[in-house]
C-alpha positions as CSV (number, residue, x, y, z in Angstrom):
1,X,7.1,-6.3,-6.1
2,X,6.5,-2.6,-7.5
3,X,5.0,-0.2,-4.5
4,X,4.5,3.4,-6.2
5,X,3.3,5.7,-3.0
6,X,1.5,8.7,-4.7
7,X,0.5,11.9,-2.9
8,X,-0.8,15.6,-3.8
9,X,3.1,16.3,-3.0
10,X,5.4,13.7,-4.2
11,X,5.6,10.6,-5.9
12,X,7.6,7.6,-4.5
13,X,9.0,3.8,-5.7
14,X,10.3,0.9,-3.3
15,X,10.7,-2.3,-3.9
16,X,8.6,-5.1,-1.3
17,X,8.2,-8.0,0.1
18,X,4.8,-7.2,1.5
19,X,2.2,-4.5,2.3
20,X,-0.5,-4.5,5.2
21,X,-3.8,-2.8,4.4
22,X,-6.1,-1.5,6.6
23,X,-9.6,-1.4,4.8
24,X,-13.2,-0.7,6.1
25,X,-13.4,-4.6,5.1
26,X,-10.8,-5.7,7.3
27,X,-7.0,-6.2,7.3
28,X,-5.3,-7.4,4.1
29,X,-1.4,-8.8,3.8
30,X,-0.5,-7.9,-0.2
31,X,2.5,-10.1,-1.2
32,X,3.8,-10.7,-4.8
33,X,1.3,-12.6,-7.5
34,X,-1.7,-11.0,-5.6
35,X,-4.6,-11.2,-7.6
36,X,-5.8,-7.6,-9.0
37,X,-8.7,-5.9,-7.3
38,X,-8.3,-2.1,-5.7
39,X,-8.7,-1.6,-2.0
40,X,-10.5,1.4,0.3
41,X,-8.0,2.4,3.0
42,X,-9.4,3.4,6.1
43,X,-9.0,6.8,7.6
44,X,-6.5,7.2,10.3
45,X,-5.0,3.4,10.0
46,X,-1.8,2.2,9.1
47,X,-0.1,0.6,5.8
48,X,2.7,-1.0,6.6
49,X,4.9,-2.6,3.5
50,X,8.1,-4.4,4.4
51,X,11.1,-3.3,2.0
52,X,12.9,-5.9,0.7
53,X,16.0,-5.1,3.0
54,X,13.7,-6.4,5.8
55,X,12.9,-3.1,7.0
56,X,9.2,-1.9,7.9
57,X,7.6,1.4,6.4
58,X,4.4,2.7,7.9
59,X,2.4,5.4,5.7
60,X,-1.0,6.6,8.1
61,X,-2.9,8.2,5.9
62,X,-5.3,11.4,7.8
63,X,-8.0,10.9,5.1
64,X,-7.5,7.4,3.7
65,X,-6.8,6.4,0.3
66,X,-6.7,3.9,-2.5
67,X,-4.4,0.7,-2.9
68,X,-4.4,-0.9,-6.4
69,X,-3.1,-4.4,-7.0
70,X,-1.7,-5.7,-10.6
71,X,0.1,-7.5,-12.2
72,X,3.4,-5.5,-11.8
73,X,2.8,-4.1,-8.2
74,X,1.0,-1.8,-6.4
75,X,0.0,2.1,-6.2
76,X,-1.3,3.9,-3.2
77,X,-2.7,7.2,-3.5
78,X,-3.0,8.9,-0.5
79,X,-5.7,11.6,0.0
């Protein structure tokens, strides 16, 4: 799956096996053939996606962000 990172500075593409979201709502595990919806991240809390070499990525975003789920991958905006 797609993961497009997006921040006021640069604009990154990895492919996944997984990402872990940390929402107001809860935790949520993203994996491929997720069903669409957009996600809150929560200030100060980890993503974590796992690239599909096995290898773990954790983004911590200061002021939270967006995660948005479709049919071709994912995009996180970080704010």
């Amino acid at each position: 799956m797609k993961h497009v990172i997006l921040t006021t500075e640069s604009k990154t593409e990895h492919e996944v096996a997984w990402i872990e979201a940390n929402t107001p709502e809860g935790n949520f595990v993203i994996q491929p053939d997720h069903a669409p919806t957009t996600l809150i991240l929560s200030p100060t809390k980890d993503l974590i996606y796992c690239l599909k070499t096995g290898k773990h990525e954790i983004l911590t975003p200061e002021k939270g962000g967006m995660l948005h789920i479709n049919t071709e991958g994912a995009t996180t905006l970080i704010f």
